[in-house]
C-alpha positions as CSV (number, residue, x, y, z in Angstrom):
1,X,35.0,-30.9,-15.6
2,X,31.2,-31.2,-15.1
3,X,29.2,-33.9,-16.8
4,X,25.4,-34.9,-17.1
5,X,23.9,-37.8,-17.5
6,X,20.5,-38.7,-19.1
7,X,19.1,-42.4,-19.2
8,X,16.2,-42.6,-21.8
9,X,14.4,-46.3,-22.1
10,X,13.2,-45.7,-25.8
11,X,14.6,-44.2,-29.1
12,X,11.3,-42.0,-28.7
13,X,12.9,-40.5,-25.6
14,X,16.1,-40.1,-26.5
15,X,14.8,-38.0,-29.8
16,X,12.6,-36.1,-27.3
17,X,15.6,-35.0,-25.3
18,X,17.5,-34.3,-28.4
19,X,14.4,-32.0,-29.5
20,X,14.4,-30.1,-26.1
21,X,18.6,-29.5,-26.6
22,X,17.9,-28.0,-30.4
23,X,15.7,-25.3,-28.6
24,X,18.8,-23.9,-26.9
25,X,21.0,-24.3,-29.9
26,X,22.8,-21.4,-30.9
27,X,24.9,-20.6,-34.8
28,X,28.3,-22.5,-34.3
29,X,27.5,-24.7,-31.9
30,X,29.5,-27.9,-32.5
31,X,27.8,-31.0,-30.7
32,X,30.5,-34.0,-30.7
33,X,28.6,-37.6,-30.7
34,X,30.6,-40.8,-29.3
35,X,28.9,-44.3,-29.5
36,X,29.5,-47.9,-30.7
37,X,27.1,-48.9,-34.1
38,X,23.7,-48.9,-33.0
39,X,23.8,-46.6,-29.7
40,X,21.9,-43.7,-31.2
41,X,23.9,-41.2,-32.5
42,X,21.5,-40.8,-35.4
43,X,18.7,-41.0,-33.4
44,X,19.9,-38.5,-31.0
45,X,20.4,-36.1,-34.4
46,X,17.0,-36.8,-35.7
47,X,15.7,-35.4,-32.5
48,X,17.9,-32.5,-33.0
49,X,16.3,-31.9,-36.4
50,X,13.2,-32.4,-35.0
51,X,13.5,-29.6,-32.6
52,X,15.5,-27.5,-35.3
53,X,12.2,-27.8,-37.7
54,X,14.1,-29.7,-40.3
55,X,11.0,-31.1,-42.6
56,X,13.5,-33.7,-44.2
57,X,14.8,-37.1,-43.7
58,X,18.0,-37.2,-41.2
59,X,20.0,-40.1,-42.1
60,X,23.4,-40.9,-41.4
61,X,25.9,-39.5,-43.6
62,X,28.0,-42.6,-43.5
63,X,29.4,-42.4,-47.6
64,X,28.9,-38.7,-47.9
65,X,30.8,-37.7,-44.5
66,X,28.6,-34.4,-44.6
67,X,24.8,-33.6,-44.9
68,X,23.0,-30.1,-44.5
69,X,19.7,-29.7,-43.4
70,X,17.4,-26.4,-43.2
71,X,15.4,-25.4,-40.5
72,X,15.6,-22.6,-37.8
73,X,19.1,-22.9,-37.8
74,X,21.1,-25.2,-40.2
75,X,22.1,-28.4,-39.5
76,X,25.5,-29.9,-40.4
77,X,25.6,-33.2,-40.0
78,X,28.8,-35.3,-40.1
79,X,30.3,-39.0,-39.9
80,X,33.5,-39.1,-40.2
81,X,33.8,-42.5,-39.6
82,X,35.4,-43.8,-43.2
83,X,37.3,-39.7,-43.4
84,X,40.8,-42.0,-42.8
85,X,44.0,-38.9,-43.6
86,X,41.9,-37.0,-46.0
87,X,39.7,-34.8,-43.4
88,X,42.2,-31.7,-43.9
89,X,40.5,-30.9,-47.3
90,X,37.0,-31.2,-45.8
91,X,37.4,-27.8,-44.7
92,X,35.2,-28.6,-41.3
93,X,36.5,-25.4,-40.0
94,X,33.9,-23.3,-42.4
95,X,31.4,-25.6,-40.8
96,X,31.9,-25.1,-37.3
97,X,32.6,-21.5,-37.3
98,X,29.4,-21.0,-39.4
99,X,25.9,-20.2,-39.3
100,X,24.2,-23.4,-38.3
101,X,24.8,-26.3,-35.6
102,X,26.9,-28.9,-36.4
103,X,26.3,-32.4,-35.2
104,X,30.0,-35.0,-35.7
105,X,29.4,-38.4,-35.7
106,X,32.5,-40.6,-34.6
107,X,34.6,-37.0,-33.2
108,X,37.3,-38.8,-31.8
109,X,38.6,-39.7,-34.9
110,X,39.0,-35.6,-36.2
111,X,39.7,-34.7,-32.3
112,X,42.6,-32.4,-33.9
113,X,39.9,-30.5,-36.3
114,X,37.7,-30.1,-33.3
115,X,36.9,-26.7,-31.7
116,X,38.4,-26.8,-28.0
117,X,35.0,-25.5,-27.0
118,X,32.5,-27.9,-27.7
119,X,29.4,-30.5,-26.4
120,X,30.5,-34.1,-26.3
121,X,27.7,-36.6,-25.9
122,X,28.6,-40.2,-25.1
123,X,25.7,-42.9,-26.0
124,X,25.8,-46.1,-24.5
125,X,24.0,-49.0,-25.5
126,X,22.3,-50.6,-22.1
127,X,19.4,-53.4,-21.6
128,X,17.5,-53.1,-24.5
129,X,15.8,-50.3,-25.5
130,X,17.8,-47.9,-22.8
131,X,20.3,-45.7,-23.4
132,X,22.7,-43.9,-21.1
133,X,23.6,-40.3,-22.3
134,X,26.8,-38.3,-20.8
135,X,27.2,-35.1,-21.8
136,X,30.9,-33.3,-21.5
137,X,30.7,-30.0,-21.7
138,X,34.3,-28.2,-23.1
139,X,33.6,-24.1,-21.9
140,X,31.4,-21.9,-20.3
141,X,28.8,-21.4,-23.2
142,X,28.1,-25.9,-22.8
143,X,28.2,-25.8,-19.2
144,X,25.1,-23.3,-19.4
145,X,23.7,-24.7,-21.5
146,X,23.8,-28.5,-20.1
147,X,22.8,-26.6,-16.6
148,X,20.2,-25.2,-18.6
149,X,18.4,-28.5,-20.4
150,X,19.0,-30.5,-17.0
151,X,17.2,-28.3,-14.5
């Protein structure tokens, strides 16, 4: 399996790559984000609003578990962080089989919800403001695109 990686030195950056990955974003993709407290991940989905047009606020979804945004394409953005055995009624599938992009905070924890084909983006906290971004694609439509944004 092919992965990428991206190391941005400011949360500036790391929006600014996010922006330039919304721009290839398609209905239904599922984007899964992995990172301690602190490395990004909300960052990394404002930047994805950005570049989707979404005039509101993008905050983290930590007590609500799911946020929608409008823009170019929808925006569906989840933490499931706090979810625990419950995440069954959720009904993600709707989500990630509909219209808009959907952005999973904390995956690993819903890993048997997930689609099989997906984007999984690692963010690690380094020296300061720098983070290290790996992206795992999961099928052909994420390896494109990943070839596509890092060319």
């Amino acid at each position: 399996m092919n992965q990428f990686e991206r190391i941005t030195t400011n949360s500036e950056e790391t929006s600014q790559f996010a922006a330039k990955l919304a721009g290839r974003l398609q209905p239904g993709d599922v984007l899964a984000l992995e990172g301690d407290l602190g490395a990004g991940k909300t960052t990394f989905t404002k930047g994805l609003a950005k570049g989707l047009e979404i005039k509101r606020t993008v905050n983290s979804p930590t007590f609500t578990i799911i946020k929608e945004y409008k823009g170019k394409l929808p925006l569906y953005h989840m933490d499931v962080y706090r979810v625990g055995d419950a995440f069954e009624d959720l009904g993600f599938d709707e989500y990630f089989e509909g219209e808009g992009v959907t952005v999973v905070e904390w995956a690993h924890l819903i890993e048997e919800q997930l689609p099989l084909e997906r984007l999984t983006i690692f963010l690690y906290r380094e020296e300061g403001d720098t983070r290290r971004m790996v992206f795992v694609p999961q099928g052909k439509r994420y390896e494109q695109l990943c070839k596509e944004i890092f060319s």
